[in-house]
SERO-4910 file (N, C-alpha, C, O; in steps of 0.05 Angstrom, whole numbers):
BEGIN
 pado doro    nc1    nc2    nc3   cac1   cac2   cac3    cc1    cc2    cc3    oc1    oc2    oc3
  Unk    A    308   1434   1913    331   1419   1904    324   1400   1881    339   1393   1863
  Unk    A    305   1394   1885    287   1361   1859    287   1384   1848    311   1389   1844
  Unk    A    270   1409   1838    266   1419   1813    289   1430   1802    285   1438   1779
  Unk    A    312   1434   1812    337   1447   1801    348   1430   1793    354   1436   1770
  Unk    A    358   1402   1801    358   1379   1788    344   1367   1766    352   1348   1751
  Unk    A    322   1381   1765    312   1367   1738    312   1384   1709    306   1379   1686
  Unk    A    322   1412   1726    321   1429   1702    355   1421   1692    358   1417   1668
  Unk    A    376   1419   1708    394   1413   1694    394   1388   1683    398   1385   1658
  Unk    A    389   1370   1699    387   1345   1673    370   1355   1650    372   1339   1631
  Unk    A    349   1380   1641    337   1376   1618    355   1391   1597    357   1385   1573
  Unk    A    369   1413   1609    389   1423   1594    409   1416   1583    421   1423   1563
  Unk    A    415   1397   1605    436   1366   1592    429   1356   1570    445   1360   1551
  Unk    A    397   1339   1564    390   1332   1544    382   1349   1526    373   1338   1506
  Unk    A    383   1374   1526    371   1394   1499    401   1393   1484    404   1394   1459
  Unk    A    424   1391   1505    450   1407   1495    456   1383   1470    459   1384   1445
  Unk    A    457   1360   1489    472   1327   1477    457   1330   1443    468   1336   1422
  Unk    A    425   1323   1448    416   1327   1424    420   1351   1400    414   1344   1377
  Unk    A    426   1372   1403    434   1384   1394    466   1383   1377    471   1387   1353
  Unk    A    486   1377   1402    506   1370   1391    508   1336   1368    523   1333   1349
  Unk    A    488   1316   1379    481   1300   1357    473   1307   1333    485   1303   1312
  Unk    A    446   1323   1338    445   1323   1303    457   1345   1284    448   1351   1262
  Unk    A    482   1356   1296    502   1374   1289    517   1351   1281    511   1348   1257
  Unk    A    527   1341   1285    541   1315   1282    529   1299   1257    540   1304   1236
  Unk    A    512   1285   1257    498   1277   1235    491   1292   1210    489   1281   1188
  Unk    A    490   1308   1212    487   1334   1187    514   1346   1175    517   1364   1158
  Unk    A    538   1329   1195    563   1344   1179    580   1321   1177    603   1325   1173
  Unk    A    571   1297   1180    582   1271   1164    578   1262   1140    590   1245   1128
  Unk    A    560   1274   1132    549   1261   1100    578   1278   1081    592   1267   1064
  Unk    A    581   1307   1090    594   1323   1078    622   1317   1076    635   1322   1056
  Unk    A    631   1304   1099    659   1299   1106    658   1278   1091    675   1280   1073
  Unk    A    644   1255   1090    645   1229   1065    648   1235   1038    662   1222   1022
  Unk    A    636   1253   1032    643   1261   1004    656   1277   1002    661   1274    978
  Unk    A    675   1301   1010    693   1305   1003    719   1283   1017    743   1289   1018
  Unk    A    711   1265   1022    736   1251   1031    739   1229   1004    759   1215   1000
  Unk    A    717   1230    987    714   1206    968    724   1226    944    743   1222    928
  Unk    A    714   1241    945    728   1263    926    755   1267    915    764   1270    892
  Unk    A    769   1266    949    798   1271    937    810   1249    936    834   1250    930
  Unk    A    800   1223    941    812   1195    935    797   1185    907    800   1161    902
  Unk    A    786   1196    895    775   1185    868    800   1199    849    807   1222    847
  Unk    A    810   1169    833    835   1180    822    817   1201    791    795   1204    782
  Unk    A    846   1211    784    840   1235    757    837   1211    735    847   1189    734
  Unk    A    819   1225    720    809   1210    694    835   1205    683    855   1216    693
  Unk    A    838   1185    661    863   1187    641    856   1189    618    834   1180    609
  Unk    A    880   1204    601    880   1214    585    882   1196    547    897   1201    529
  Unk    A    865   1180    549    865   1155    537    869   1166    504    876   1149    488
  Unk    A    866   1188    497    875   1196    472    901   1197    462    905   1196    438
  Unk    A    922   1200    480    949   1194    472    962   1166    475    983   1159    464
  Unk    A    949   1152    491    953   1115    489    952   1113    464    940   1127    447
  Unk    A    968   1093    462    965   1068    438    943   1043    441    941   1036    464
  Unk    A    928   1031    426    897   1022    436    911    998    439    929    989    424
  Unk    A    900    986    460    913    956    468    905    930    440    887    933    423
  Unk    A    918    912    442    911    901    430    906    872    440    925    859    450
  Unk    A    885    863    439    864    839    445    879    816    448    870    805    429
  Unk    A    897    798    459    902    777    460    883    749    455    868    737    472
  Unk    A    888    742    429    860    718    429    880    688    450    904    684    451
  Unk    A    861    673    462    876    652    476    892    626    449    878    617    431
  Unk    A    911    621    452    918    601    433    907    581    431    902    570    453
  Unk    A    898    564    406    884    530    403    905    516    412    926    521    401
  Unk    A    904    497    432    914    466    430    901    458    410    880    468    404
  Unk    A    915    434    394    908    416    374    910    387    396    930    380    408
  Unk    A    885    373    398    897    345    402    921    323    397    917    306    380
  Unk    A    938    323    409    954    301    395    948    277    385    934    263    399
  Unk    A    954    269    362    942    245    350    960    229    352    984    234    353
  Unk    A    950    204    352    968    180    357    957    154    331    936    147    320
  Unk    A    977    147    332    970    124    309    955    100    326    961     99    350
  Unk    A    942     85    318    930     70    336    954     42    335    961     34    312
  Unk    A    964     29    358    979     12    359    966    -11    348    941    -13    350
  Unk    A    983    -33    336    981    -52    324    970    -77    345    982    -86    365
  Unk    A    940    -87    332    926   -109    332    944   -128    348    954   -141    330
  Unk    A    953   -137    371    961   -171    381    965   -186    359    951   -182    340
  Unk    A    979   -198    359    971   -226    343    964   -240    353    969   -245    376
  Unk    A    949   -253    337    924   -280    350    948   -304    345    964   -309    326
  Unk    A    944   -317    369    961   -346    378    948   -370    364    926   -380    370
  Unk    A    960   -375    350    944   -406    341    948   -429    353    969   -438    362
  Unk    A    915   -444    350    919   -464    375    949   -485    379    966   -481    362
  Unk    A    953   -496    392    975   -510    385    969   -543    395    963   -551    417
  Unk    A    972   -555    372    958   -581    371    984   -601    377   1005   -607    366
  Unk    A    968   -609    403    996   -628    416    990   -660    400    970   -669    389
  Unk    A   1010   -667    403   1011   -691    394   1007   -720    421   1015   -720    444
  Unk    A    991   -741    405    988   -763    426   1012   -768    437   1033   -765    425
  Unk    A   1010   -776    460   1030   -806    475   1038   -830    456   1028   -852    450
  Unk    A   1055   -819    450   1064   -855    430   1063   -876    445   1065   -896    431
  Unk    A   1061   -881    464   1063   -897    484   1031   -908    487   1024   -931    491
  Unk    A   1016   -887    483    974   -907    480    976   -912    458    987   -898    441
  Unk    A    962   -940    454    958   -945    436    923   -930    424    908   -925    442
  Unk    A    915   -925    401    891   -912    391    877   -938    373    885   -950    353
  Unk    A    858   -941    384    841   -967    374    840   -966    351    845   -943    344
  Unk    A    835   -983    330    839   -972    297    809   -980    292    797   -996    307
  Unk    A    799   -968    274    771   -973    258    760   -996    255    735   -997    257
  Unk    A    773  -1020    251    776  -1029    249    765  -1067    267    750  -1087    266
  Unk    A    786  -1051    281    785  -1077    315    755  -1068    332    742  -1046    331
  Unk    A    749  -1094    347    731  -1094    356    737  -1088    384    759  -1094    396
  Unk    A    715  -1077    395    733  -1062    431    709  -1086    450    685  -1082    449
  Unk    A    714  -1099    458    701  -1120    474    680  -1099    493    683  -1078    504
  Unk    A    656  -1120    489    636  -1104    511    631  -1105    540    634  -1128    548
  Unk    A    623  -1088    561    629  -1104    595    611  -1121    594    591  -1123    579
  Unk    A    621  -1135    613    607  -1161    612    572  -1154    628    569  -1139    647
  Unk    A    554  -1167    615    528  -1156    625    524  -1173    646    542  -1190    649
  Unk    A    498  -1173    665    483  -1195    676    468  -1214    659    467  -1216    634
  Unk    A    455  -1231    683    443  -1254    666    420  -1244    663    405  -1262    656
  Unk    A    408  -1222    665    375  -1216    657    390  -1197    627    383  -1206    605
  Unk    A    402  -1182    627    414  -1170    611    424  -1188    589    415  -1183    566
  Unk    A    440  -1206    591    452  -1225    570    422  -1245    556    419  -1250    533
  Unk    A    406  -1251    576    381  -1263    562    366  -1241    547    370  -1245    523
  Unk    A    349  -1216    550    344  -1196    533    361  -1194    504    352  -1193    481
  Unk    A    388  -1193    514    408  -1191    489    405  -1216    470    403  -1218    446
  Unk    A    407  -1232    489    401  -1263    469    383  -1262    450    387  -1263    426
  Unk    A    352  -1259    466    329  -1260    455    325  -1237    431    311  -1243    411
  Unk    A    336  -1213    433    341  -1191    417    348  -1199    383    334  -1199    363
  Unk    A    372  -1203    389    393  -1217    370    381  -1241    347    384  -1243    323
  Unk    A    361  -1265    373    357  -1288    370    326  -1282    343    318  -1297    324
  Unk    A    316  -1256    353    283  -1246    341    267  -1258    361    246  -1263    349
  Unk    A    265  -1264    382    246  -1275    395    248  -1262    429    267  -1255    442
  Unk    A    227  -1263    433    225  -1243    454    232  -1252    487    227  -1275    494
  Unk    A    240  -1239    500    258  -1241    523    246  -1251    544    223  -1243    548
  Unk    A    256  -1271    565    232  -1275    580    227  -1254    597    205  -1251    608
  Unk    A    251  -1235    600    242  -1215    613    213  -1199    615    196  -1191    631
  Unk    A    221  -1199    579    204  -1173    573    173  -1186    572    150  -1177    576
  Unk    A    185  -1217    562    146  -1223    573    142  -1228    599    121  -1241    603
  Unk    A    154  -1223    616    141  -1230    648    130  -1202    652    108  -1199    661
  Unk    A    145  -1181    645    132  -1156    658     99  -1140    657     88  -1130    677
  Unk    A     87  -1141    626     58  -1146    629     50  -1153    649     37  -1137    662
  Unk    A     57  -1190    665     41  -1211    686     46  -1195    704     29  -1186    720
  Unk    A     71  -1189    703     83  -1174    730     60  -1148    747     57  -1145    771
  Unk    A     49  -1132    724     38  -1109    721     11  -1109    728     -2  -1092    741
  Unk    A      0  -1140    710    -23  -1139    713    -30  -1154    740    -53  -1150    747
  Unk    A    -14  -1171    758    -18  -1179    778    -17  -1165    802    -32  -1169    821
  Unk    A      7  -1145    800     10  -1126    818    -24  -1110    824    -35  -1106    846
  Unk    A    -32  -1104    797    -66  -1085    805    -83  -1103    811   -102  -1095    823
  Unk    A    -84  -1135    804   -108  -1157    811   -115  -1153    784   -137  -1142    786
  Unk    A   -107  -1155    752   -121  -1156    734   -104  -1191    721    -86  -1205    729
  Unk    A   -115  -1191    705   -113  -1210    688    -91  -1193    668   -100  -1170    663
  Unk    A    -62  -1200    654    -50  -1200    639    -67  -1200    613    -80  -1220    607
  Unk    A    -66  -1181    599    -85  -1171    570    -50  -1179    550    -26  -1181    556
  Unk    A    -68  -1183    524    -56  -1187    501    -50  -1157    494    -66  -1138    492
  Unk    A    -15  -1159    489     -7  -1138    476    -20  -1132    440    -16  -1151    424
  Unk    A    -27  -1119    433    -38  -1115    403     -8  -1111    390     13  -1100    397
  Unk    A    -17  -1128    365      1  -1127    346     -1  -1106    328    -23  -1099    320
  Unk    A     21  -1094    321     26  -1067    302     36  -1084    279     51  -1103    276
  Unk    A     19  -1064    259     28  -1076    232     32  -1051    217     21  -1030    225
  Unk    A     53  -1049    191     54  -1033    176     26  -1016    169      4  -1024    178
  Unk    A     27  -1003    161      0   -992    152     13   -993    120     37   -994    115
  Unk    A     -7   -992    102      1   -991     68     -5   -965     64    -24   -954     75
  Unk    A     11   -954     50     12   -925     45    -17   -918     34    -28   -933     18
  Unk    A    -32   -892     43    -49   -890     23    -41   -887     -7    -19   -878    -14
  Unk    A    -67   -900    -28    -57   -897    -58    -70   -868    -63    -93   -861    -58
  Unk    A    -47   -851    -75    -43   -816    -89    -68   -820   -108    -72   -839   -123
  Unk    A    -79   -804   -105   -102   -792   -118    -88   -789   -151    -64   -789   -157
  Unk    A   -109   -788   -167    -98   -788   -194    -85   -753   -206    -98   -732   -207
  Unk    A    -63   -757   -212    -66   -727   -221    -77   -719   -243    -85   -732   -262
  Unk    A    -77   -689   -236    -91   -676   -268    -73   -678   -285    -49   -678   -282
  Unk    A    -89   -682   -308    -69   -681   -330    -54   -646   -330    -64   -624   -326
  Unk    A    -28   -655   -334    -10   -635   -346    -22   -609   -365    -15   -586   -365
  Unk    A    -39   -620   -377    -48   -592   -402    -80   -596   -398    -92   -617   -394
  Unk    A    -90   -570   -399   -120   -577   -390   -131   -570   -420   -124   -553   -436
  Unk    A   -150   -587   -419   -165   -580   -440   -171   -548   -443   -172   -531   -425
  Unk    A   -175   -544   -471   -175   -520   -487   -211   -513   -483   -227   -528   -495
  Unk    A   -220   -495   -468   -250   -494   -472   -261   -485   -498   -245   -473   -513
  Unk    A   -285   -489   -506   -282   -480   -543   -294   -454   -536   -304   -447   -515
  Unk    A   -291   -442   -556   -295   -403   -551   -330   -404   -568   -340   -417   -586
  Unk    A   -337   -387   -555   -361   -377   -568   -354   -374   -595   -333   -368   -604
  Unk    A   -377   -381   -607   -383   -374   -636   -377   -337   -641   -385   -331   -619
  Unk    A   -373   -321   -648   -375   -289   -655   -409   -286   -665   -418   -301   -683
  Unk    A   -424   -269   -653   -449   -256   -660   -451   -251   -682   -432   -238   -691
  Unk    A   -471   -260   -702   -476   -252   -728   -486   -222   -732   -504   -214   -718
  Unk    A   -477   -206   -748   -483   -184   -754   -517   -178   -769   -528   -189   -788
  Unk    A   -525   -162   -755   -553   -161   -765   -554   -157   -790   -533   -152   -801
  Unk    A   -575   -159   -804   -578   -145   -833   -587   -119   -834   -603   -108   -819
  Unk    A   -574   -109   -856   -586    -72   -846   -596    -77   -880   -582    -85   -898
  Unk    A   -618    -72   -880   -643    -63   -891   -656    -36   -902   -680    -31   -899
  Unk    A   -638    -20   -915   -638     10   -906   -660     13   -935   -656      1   -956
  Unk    A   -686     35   -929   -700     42   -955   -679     51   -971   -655     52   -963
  Unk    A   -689     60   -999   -671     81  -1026   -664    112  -1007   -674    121   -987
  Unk    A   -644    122  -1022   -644    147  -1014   -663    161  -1017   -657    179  -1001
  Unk    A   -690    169  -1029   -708    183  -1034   -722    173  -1012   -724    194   -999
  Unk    A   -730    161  -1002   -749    153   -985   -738    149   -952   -751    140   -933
  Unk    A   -714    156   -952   -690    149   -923   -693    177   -915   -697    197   -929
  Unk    A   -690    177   -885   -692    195   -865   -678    182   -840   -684    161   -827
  Unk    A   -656    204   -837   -640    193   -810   -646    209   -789   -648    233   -788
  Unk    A   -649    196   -776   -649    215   -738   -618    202   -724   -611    179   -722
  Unk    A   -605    224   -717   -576    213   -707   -574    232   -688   -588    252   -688
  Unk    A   -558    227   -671   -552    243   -639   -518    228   -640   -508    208   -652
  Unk    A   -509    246   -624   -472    245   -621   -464    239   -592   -477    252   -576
  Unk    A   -445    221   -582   -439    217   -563   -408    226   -563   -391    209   -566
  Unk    A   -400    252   -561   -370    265   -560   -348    256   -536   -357    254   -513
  Unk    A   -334    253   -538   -310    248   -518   -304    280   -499   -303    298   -515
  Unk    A   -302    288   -480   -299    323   -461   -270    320   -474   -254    302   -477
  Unk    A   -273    347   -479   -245    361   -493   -229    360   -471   -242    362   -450
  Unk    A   -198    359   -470   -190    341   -491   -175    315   -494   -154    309   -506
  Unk    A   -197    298   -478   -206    275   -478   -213    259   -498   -234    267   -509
  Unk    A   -204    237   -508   -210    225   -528   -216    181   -524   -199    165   -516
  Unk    A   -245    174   -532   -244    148   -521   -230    131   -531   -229    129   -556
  Unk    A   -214    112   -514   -199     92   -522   -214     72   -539   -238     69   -536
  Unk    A   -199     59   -557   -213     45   -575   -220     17   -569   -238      5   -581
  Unk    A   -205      5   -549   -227    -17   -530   -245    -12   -511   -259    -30   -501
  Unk    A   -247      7   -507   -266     21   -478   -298     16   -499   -318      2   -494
  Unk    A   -291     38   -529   -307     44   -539   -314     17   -546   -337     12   -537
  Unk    A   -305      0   -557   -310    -26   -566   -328    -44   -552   -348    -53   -562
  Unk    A   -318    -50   -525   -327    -68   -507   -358    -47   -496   -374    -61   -482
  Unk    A   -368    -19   -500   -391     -8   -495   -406    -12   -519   -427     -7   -506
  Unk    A   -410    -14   -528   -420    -25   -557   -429    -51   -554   -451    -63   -556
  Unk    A   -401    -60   -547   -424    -98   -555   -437   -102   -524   -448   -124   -520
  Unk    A   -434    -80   -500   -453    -82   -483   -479    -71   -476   -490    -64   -455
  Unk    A   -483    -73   -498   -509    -55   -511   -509    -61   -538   -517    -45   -554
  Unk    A   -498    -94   -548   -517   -102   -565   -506    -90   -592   -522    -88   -611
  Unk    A   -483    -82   -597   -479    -74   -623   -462   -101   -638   -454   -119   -623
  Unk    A   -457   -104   -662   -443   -117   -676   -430   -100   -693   -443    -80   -699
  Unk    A   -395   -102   -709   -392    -96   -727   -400   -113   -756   -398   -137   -758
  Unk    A   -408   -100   -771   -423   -110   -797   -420    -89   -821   -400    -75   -818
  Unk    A   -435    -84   -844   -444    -79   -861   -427    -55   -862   -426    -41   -842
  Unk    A   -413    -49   -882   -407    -20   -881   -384    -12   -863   -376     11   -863
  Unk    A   -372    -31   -845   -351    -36   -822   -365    -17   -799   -350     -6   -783
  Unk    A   -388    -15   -798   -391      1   -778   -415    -20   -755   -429    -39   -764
  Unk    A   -417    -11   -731   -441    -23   -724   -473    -27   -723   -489     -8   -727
  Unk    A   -478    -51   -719   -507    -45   -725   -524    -60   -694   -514    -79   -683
  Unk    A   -545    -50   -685   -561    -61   -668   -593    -66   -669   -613    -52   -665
  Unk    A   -586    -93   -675   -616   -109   -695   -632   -107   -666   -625    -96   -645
  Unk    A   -661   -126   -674   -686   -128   -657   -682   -160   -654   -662   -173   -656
  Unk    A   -712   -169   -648   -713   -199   -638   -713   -210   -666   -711   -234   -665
  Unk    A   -714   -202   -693   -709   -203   -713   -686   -215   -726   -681   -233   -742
  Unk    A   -674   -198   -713   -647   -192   -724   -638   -172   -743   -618   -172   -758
  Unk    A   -657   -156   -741   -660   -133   -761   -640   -111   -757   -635   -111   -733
  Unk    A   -626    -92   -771   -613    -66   -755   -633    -44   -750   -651    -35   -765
  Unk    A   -623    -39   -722   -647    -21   -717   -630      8   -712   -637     30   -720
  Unk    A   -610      3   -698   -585     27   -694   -556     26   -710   -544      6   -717
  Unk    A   -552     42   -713   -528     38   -718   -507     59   -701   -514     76   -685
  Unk    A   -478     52   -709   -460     71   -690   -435     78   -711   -418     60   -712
  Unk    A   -430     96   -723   -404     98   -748   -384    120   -721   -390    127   -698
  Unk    A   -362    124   -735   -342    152   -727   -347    174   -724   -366    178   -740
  Unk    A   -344    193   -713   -346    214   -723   -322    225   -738   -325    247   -749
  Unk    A   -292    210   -738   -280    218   -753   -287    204   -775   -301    184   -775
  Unk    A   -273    217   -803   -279    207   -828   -257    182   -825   -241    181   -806
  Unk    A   -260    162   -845   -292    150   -861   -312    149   -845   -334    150   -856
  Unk    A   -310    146   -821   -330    136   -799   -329    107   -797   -350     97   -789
  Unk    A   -307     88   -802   -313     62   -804   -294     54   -782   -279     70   -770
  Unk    A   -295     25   -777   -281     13   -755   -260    -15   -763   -266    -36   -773
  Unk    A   -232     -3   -755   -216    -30   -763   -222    -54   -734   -218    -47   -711
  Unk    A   -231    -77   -739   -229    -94   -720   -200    -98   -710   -194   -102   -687
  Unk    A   -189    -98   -724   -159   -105   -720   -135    -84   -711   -114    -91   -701
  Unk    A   -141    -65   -716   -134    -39   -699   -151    -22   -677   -136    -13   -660
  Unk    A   -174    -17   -674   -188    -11   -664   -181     -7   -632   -183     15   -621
  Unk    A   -171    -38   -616   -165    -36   -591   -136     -7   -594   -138     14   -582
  Unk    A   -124    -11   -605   -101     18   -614   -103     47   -613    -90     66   -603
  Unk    A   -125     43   -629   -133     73   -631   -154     98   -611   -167     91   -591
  Unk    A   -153    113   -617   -168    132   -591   -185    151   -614   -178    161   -635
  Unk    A   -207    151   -603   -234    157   -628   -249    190   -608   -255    190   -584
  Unk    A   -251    216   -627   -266    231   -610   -298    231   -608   -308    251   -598
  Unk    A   -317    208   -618   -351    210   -613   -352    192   -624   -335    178   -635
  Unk    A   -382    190   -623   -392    167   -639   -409    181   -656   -405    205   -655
  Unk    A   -423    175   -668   -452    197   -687   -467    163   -679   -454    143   -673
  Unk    A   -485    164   -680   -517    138   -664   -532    152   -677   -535    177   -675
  Unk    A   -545    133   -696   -563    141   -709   -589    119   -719   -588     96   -711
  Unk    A   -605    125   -730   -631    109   -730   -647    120   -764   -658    141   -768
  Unk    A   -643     94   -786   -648    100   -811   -676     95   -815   -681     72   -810
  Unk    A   -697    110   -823   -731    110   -824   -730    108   -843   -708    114   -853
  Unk    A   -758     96   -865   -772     76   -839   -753     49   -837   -741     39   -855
  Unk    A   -756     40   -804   -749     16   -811   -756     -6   -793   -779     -2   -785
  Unk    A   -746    -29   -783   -764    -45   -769   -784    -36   -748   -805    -47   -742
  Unk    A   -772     -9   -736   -796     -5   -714   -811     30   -727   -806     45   -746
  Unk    A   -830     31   -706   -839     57   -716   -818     79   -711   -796     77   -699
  Unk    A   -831    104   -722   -805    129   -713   -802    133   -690   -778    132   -683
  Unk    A   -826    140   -665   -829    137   -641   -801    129   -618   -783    139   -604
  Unk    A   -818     93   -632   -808     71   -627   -774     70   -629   -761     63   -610
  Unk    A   -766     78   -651   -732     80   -659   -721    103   -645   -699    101   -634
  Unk    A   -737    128   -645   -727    150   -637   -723    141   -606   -703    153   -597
  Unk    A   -738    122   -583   -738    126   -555   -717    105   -558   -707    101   -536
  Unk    A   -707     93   -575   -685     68   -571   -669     86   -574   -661     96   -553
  Unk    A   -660     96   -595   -635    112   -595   -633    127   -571   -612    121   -559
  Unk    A   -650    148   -556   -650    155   -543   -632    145   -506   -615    156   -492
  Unk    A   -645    126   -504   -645    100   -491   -617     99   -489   -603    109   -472
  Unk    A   -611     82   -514   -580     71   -517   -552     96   -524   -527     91   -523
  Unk    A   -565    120   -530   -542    143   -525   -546    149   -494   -539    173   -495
  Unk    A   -553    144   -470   -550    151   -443   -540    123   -431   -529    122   -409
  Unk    A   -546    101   -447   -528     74   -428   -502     83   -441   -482     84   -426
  Unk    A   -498     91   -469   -468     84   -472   -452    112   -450   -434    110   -433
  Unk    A   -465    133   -458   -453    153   -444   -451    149   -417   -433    161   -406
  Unk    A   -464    136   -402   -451    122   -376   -431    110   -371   -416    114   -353
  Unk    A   -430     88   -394   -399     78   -400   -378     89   -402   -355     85   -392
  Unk    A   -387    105   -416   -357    122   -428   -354    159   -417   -336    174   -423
  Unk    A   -374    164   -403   -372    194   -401   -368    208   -413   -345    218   -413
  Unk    A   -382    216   -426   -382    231   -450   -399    260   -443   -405    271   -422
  Unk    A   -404    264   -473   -427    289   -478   -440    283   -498   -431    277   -520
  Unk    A   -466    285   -490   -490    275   -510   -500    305   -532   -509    324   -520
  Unk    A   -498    304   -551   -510    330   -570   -529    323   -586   -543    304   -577
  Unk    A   -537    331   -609   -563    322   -618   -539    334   -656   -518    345   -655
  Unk    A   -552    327   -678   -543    329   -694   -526    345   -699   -503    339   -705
  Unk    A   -535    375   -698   -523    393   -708   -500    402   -677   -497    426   -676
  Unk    A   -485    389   -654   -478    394   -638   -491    415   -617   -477    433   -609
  Unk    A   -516    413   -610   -527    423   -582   -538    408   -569   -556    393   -574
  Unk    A   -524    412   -546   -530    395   -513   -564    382   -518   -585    394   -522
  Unk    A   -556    351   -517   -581    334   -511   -594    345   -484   -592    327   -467
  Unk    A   -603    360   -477   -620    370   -453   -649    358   -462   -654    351   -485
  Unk    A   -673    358   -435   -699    341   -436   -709    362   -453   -727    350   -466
  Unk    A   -708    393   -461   -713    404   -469   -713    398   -495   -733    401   -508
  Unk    A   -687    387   -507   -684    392   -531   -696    361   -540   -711    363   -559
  Unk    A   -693    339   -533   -704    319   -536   -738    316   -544   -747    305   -564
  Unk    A   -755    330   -518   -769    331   -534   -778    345   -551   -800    337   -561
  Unk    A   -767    369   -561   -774    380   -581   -763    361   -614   -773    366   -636
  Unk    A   -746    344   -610   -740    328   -631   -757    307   -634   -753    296   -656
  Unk    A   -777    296   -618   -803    280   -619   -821    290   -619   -839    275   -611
  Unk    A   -831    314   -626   -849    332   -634   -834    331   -670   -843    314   -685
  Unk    A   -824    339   -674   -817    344   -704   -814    324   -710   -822    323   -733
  Unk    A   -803    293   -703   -805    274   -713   -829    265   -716   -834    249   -734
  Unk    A   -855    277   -696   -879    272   -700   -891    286   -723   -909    274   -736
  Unk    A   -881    314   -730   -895    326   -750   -892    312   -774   -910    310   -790
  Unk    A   -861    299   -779   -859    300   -807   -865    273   -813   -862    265   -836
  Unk    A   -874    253   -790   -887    223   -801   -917    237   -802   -933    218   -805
  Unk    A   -928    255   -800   -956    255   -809   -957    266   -828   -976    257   -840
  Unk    A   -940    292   -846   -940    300   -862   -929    276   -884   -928    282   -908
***
C-alpha cells in the first residue's frame, strides 16, 4: 500500500511539472502577440501638413515712471511769547548770591591780592602730612629767546675758476714733422654728442687752443697730444660744440716733440683707451684697422725702425 502511494504521488509530480513548464514556454508567446495587435499602425506623415512650432510669447516689463520726490517740510520757526521778556545785550543779569568763603576769593580776585582762602590751603596741606608749609615759587615770564640772525637774502656769488691755459704747440717744419695718429670712431650709427665729447677731453687733460683744436701739454706745458675732427675742418666751435654730434676723433702725436717717440707713442696709446671708455667707441689706427694688441705693437716696431733710420 506505502509503495503504490508513492508511485502515485510521483506521477502527480512528473505530470504538474510538466504541465508547468508547458505553461511557461507558451506565455512569452501570448505577450507578444498580444502587444502586437495593440501596437497602433504607423502614420502616414507624408500627407500631413508639417506642424508649425509655436514660439512662447515675451512679456515686456511694465514700466512705471518713478513717483515724485515728497516735498521736504521746512522747519517752521515759532515765534517767542510776547509775554517773556528776552534780556537785551545790553543789561546786566545779577549774579546768585555766593557764600562768604566764595565772596572773599571773589574779593581778593578782583582786589589782585590773594584770598585768605587760597593762602590757608598750602598750611592746611602741609599740616595735615606733619610738614612745614613750603614757599610757593614764583613764575615769571620767561623772555622770548633772541632769533638767530638770518642769512642774508642773496648769497654770495662764489668766483669761478680761472679757464686752463692752452698749452703751446711747438710743432717742427714740415720737412722734419712726422705724425703718429690713431682714431677714436663713434659704432655706426651712433654718433658722439658734443658735450659728452667735450667734457672726455678735458678729463684727460685736453684744452682747446691753437688751431681750435685740442692740445694735451706735459709738466711743461708743452703739447704733447693733440685731438682735431674727423669731420672736415677738423676744428672745434666752443660755442656750438655742446649742439653738435661729431662721428671720431683722429688723436694724434707730432715728432719730434717734447717727449721721445716711444714715450709719445705709449701716451697716445694710453689716452685713446681712457677716452674710449668714456665714450664707447672704436679704436682704429690710421688708415682705419681695428687697434688690436696685435696691431699696436707692430706700430712700435716701425716707429722704432724709422727713429733709427
Amino acid at each position: 500500500m506505502t509503495s503504490e502511494l508513492r508511485w502515485i504521488l510521483l506521477i502527480i509530480g512528473v505530470v504538474f511539472l510538466a504541465a508547468l513548464t508547458w505553461w511557461e514556454l507558451r506565455r512569452p508567446r501570448q505577450a507578444s502577440s498580444a502587444s502586437a495587435s495593440e501596437r497602433p499602425a504607423p502614420r502616414d506623415l507624408a500627407g500631413e501638413p508639417p506642424r508649425s512650432v509655436r514660439e512662447p510669447t515675451l512679456t515686456l516689463p511694465e514700466m512705471r515712471a518713478f513717483d515724485p520726490l515728497p516735498a521736504r517740510e521746512l522747519p517752521v520757526a515759532e515765534l517767542a511769547d510776547p509775554n517773556t521778556t528776552v534780556p537785551d545785550a545790553n543789561t546786566t543779569v545779577p549774579d546768585p548770591p555766593l557764600s562768604e568763603s566764595e565772596g572773599l576769593v571773589g574779593e581778593a580776585a578782583l582786589s589782585g591780592a590773594p584770598s585768605a582762602a587760597a593762602e590757608s590751603e598750602p598750611e592746611a596741606l602741609a599740616e595735615l602730612h606733619g610738614e612745614q608749609p613750603a614757599e610757593l615759587p614764583q613764575v615769571t615770564a620767561e623772555e622770548p629767546p633772541a632769533e638767530p640772525p638770518r642769512a642774508a637774502a642773496v648769497r654770495e656769488v662764489l668766483p669761478e675758476l680761472p679757464a686752463a691755459a692752452a698749452p703751446s704747440v711747438e710743432w717742427p717744419p714740415d720737412e722734419q714733422r712726422r705724425i703718429v695718429a690713431l682714431r677714436l670712431v663713434a659704432a655706426s650709427p651712433e654718433r658722439f654728442p658734443g658735450r659728452s665729447l667735450r667734457q672726455a677731453l678735458a678729463a684727460e687733460g685736453f684744452v682747446l687752443g691753437r688751431f681750435a683744436i685740442f692740445h694735451k701739454g706735459d709738466e711743461a706745458h708743452r703739447a704733447v697730444l693733440s685731438a682735431a675732427s674727423l669731420s672736415r675742418p677738423g676744428t672745434f666751435d666752443p660755442e656750438t660744440m655742446d649742439s653738435q654730434h661729431y662721428g671720431g676723433l683722429s688723436l694724434f702725436a707730432v715728432l719730434p716733440g717734447p717727449k721721445s717717440p716711444p714715450q709719445a707713442f705709449d701716451e697716445l696709446v694710453f689716452t685713446a683707451r681712457n677716452l674710449n671708455e668714456r665714450l664707447h667707441g672704436v679704436l682704429q689706427d690710421e688708415q682705419g684697422t681695428p687697434l688690436t694688441p696685435s696691431r699696436i705693437a707692430h706700430l712700435r716696431e716701425r716707429l722704432k725702425a724709422s727713429a733709427a733710420s
